[in-house]
Structure formats: structure tokens, C-alpha cells
N, C-alpha and C positions, 0 to 999 in steps of 0.2 A: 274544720271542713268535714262534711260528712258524706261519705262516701259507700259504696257495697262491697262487703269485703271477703262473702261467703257465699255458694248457690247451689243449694240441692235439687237437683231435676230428674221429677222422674214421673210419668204420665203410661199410657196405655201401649202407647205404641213404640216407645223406646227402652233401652237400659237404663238404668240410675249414672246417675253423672255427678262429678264435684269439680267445683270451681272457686278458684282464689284469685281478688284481686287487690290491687294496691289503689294505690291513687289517680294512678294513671289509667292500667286496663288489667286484665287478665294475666297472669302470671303464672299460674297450674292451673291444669284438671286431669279428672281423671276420670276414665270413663271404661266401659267393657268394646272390647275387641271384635270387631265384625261376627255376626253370629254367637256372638257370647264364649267366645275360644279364649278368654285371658282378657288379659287386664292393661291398659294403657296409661301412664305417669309422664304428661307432657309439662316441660317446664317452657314458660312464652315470654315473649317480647311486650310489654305491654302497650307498648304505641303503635303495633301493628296485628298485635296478635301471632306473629311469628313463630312457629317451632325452634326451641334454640338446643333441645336438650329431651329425648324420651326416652322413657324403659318398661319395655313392654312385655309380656308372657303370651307364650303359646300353648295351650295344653289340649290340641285339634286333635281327635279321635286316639286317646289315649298318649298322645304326645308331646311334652311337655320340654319346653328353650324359653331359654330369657335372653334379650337382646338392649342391646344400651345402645344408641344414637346420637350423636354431635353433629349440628347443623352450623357452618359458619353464618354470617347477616344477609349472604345474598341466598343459602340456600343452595348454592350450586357445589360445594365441598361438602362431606360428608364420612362421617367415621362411625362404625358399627362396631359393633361386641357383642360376639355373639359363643355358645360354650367351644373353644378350638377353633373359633375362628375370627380373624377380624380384618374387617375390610374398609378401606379408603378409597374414595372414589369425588368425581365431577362428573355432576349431568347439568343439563339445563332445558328447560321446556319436558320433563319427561325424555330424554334422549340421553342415554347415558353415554359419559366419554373416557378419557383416560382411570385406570382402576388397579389398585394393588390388593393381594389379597394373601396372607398367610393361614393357612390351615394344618390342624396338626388333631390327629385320631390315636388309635390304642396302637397301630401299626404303620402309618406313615404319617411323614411332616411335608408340605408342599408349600413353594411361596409361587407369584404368580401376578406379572405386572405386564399391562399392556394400556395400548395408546388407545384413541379413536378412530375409526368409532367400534364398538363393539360387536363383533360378528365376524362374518369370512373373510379371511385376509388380514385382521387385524394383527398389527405389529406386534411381538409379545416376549417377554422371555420369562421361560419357567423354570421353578428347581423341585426335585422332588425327592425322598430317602426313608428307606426304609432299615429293616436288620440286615437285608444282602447285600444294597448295591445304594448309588446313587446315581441322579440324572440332572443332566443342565439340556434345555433346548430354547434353541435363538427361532421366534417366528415358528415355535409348536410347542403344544400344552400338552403333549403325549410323547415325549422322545423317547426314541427308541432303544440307545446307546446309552453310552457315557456323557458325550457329547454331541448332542444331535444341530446343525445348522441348516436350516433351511434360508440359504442365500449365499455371499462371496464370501470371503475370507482373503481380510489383507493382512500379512506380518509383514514386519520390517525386519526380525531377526531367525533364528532356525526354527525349524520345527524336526526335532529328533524323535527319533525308537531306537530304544536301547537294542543291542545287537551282542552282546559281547559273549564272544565263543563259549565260554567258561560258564554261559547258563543256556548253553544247548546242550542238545545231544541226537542221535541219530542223524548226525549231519552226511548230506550225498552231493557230491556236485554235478551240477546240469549240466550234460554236455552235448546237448539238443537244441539248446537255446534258442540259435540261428532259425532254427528250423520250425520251432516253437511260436517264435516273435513274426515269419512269415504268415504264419496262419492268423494273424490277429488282424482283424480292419479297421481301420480307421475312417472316421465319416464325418462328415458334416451333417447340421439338423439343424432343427428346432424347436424347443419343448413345447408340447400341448399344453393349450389355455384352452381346451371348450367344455372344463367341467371344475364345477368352484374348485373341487380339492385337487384342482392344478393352477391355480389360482397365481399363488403364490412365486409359479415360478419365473426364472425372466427371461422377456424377451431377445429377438435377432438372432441371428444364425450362431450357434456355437462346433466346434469340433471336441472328438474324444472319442470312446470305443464304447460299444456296445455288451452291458452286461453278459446275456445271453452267449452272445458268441466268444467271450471271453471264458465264458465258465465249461465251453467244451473241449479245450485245449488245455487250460491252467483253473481249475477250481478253486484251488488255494486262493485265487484273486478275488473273489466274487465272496459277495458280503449278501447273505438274505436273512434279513431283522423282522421283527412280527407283524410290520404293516406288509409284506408280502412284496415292496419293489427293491430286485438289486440294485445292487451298486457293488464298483470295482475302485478295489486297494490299487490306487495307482502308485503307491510306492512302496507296494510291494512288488511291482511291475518292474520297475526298474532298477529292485535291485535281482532280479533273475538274470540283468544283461553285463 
């Protein structure tokens, strides 16, 4: 059986191109990168032509990455490699959905896995670490802490801070308390939803105390992290009393 097994094409108005086939259809080509930016090595399905497998080079306005790509049969899974970075993901139709991603530079390593669909409000949780410090946040790609949560938190067992006298010092006791814990108010509310980046937070009326007014009585309570909104140690509240 005789078949075409090789196809150099190259004409006026495109790049040079190479093409291998089998028996069946197409199995590689290779061909130059949108505006002649690198180089593209697709290995294909030869009964549909399918992408199953590319590796590509970027070397756009002096900038140069190589990337390696794995397509599962339907196309919708997908795994990149790219230098420090590599990413798994499902899209379909062009819409991307659930997506993991680890990346790792000269000075930090970050991993980064969320749901669909992609954008404001997406479910997510991130890790990120550098030489000083490290970061976990549930529902934010930027925390601020240690551990940062954006939503509830259930345990079923303690949640401790170590306390123990022998690694203080300059200890005073409060003997104001009473008078202290008077001035603080207590309210009922509701968090604002009418701006995406409060999106996130949830609905119905909740009760608790007011940063602000907290911080002009007992500042020690009152927590301001680099997004700019406080928040109050509530337990550090009550062990004042």
C-alpha cells in the first residue's frame, strides 16, 4: 500500500511547515509560531488529526520559554510544562474550569488549585514560601498571614496558643477589665456584597464587634494585615476577662 508519508510546504504567504504521516493520517508537524516567534512540534491522532502531545518555543521580543503540552482524547484535560512552572487544567468549549498550578522562581515557590469557573469568586486554595515566611489561604490567592480563610471554620477538637508563663515577660494584670469589656459593642449586621471583592463573603445577619471600636479601647485586639481591613483577636478578648 502506498501511501504519503512526508510534506514540505512552503509558499509566499506562509512559513515552512513539516508534516508526517502514517497510514492512517497525520501524526507530526511542525511548523513556525504565530508571527515567526518559535517553533511548534505537534505530535497528532491520525484518525482525527487530534493534538495529543506539543512542544513549543517562545523567543517573542528577545524572550525565550519552552513549553511541553499533554492533551488527554477528548481534549478537555490538559498538562503543561513550562520553565518553573507546570499546570493541569479542564476546559471545554474555550472556557476554562478547575486548575492546578505549581510555580517555583529564584525566590519563591507557590502551588495554586481551584475550582470553576475561573475568575471572581472562584473557590481556591493557595500555598506560597519564600526565605522568611510561609502562606496557606483557603478562597485567596494573596493571603495575608499565615493562615489566611476566607469563609467558616469548623473543628471538632481544640484550637490552642501557647501561653505558658515561663516564655513571657513584662507581665501586668488588668484590673480595669470590667470597665474595659463595658465599652465594647456588640452588633448585629450584615457583610456587604455590592462590590466583587466582597463577593465572597456570606450572607444573613451575623453578630460580633466592630474592629474600629475595638481598637480604641484594647488595640492589642485589633489585627491590620496589608490588604488594609481589620480584624479582631477574639481570643485574645477573652482571655482579658
Amino acid at each position: 500500500m502506498n501511501y504519503q508519508c512526508m510534506k514540505i510546504h512552503v509558499d509566499a504567504t506562509t512559513e515552512p511547515s513539516l508534516s508526517v504521516f502514517d497510514g492512517i493520517g497525520q501524526v507530526m508537524g511542525i511548523e513556525p509560531q504565530p508571527f515567526n516567534e518559535g517553533l511548534s512540534l505537534k505530535m497528532l491522532r491520525p484518525s482525527n488529526g487530534q493534538v495529543l502531545a506539543e512542544l513549543s518555543s517562545d523567543y517573542a521580543a528577545g524572550f525565550s520559554m519552552g513549553q511541553l503540552s499533554v492533551f488527554d482524547p477528548t481534549a478537555m484535560v490538559q498538562s503543561h510544562v513550562m520553565p518553573g512552572h507546570l499546570a493541569l487544567k479542564h476546559s471545554s468549549g474555550g472556557v476554562d474550569g478547575p486548575q492546578v498550578h505549581a510555580i517555583t522562581d529564584a525566590a519563591t515557590s507557590s502551588f495554586l488549585m481551584h475550582g470553576p469557573p475561573v475568575g471572581a469568586g472562584t473557590k481556591m486554595i493557595s500555598m506560597t514560601a519564600d526565605d522568611t515566611e510561609a502562606r496557606v489561604g483557603i478562597n485567596s490567592d494573596a493571603p495575608t498571614s499565615a493562615l489566611y480563610v476566607d469563609g467558616d471554620i469548623v473543628a471538632t477538637g481544640s484550637i490552642t496558643e501557647i501561653s505558658d508563663l515561663r516564655l513571657k515577660s513584662n507581665v501586668v494584670e488588668i484590673d480595669d477589665a470590667l470597665e474595659i469589656l463595658s465599652q465594647i459593642r456588640g452588633v448585629q449586621f450584615e457583610w456587604r456584597r455590592d462590590a466583587e471583592e466582597f463577593a465572597s463573603l456570606p450572607e444573613g445577619t451575623r453578630v460580633g464587634l466592630i474592629a474600629q471600636g475595638i481598637e480604641k479601647v484594647l488595640p492589642e485586639a485589633v489585627v491590620s494585615p496589608e490588604d488594609g481591613y481589620k480584624s479582631v483577636d477574639y481570643g485574645r478578648l477573652r482571655r482579658c476577662w
